[in-house]
N, C-alpha and C positions, 0 to 999 in steps of 0.2 A: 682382464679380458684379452689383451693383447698378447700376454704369454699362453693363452688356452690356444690362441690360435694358431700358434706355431710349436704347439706340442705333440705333432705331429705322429714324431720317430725319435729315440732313443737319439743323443748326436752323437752316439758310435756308429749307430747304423741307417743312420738321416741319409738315404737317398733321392727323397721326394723333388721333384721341380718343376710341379702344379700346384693350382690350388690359392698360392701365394698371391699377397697384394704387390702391386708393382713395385718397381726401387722408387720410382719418382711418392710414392704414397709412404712406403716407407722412409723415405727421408725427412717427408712433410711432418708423418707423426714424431719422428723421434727429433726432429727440428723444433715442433711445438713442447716437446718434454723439455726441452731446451738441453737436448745434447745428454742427459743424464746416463752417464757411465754406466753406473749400476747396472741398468736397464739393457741399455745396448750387450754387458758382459752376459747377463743372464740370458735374453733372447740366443744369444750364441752360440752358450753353450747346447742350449732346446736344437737348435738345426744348421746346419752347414749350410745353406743356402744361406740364412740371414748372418751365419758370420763370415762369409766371404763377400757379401754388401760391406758387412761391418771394417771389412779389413780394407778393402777398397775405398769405400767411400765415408762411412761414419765416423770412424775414429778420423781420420783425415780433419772432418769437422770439426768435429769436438777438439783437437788438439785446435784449431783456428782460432775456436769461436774462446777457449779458455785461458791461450796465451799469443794474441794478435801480432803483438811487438816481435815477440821470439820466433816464432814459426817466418814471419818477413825477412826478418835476418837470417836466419838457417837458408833461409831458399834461395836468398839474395843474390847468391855466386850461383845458381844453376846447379852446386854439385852435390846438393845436399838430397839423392835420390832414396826416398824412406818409403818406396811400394812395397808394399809387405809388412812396413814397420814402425807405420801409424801406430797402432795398438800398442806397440813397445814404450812408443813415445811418449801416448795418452795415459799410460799407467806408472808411466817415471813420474809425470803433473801431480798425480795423485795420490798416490801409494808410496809407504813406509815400505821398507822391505823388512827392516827390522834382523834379527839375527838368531842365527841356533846354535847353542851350545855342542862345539865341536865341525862348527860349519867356518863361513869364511873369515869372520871375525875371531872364533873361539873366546869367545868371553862368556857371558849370559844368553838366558833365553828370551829372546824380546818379539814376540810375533809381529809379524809386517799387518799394516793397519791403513784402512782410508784415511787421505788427509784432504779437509774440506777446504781451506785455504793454505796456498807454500807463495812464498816469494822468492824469484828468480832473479839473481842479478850479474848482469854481465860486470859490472866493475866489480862486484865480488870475486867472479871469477878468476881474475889476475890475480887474487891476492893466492891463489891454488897454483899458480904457473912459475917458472921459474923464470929469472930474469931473461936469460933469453929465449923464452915462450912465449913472450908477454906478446907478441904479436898473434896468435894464436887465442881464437874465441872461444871462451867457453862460461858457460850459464850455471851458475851452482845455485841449490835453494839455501835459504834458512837452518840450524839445525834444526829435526824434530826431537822435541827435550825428551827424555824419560827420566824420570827423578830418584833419586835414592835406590839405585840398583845393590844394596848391597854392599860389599866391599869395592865394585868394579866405582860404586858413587854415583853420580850424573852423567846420561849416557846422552849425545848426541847422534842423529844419524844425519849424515848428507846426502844431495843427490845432483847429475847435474848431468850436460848436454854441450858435447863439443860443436862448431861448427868446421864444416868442411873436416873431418875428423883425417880422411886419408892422405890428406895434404899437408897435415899438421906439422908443426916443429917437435909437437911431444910424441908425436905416433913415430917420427925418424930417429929421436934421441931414445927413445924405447927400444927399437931395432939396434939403433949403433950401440946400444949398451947388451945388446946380446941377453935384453932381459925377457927372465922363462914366462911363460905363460901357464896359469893356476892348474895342478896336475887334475883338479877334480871339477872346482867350484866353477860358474857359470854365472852369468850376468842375470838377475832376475827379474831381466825386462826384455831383454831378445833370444836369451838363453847363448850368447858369444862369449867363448874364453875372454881371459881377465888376468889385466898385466898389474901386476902390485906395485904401486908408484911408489911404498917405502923399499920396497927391496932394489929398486930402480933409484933410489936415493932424492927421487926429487920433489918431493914434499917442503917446497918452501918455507922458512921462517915466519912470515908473514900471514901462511895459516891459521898460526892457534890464534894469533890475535883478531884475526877478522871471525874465527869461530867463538872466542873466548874461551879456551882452551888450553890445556896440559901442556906444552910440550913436544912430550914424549909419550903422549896419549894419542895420538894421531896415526889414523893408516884410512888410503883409500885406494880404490883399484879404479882401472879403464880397462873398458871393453873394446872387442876390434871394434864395435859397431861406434862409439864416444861415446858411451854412457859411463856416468862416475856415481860412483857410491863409494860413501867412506862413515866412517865411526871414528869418533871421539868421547876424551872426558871433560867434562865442563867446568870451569872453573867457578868456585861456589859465588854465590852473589854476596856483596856486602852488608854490611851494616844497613846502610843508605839505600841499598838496592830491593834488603828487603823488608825495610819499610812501606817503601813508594808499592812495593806488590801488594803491601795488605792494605792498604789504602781504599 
């Protein structure tokens, strides 16, 4: 019912701004759906008026009310100014990006996916920085598994969130390394070029082991914005491991 009523006009050519229930109403309904992404994406796309609420103030929410702990610490120094780029944020929480065949991974084709639960963890993060970064915040998730790709095998995908990114030690050692920025590909959460931290060399040992991981399976990029995505091969589970899974 709620999407008939903002199916206004086409959101190419949504110029309505009558008619509409107020923000403080629309906060309350989509407060009571308890923040539901889906719903906020879709109303959006229907009208520009509800997705500039959306960009302003809902995603803002939903990135709060989803990840309380992270969003504290992102804001905590003041510099972490994300007007415009709640939405970027809200969809790094949830969304696989996954990869295209001939795109920025070049490996398989693995289409980007809703993910209902990710865990974020800041002492994971270190284990992505190199030793002298380790001062430098940053929140990676979980891998998202996909299994038996093939010959490419076990595919991981990561995701993750710097603090204070423009102040960073890794955003100045990316500069002093004169490292290029991606000639095509784009960040598929703010759409900001994308600096390859393999080609930049600093992809820490300590990686694959907190990923459980190849190696020399491993590449991930940063965006100007800090957003990280990366892909990995997974290292297969054991005997004992996969056991305890059919369990």
């Amino acid at each position: 019912m709620l999407v008939k009523q903002f199916r206004c006009l086409h959101s190419a050519s949504c110029i309505c701004t009558k008619g509409h229930l107020s923000e403080d109403a629309i906060f309350l309904v989509i407060q009571h759906m308890n923040w539901n992404p889906r719903l906020i994406a879709i109303l959006s796309c229907v009208c520009k008026w509800f997705d500039d609420i959306a960009k302003r103030i809902l995603w803002k929410e939903f990135c709060r009310t989803r990840a309380p702990k992270i969003m504290l610490d992102l804001q905590s120094s003041g510099s972490y100014n994300v007007d415009g780029n709640w939405k970027a944020l809200g969809k790094l929480l949830i969304h696989c990006s996954g990869c295209n065949k001939g795109g920025l991974f070049n490996s398989v084709h693995i289409p980007g996916h809703f993910v209902y639960r990710t865990r974020f963890s800041r002492t994971s993060g270190k284990s992505f920085l190199l030793p002298q970064c380790r001062s430098d915040v940053l929140y990676v998730s979980d891998p998202c598994e996909h299994l038996d790709q093939g010959e490419e095998g076990d595919i991981g995908f990561f995701r993750g969130i710097f603090k204070s990114f423009l102040v960073s030690t890794v955003r100045k050692m990316l500069i002093d390394r004169k490292t290029d920025l991606h000639p095509t590909e784009v960040c598929p959460y703010c759409k900001a070029k994308l600096w390859n931290m393999l080609q930049a060399k600093m992809i820490p040992k300590s990686t694959c082991s907190r990923l459980d991981a190849y190696e020399d399976c491993i590449e991930y990029y940063v965006c100007l914005n800090g957003h990280l995505l990366g892909i990995c091969t997974l290292l297969p589970l054991s005997d004992s491991e996969e056991a305890s899974e059919l369990e």
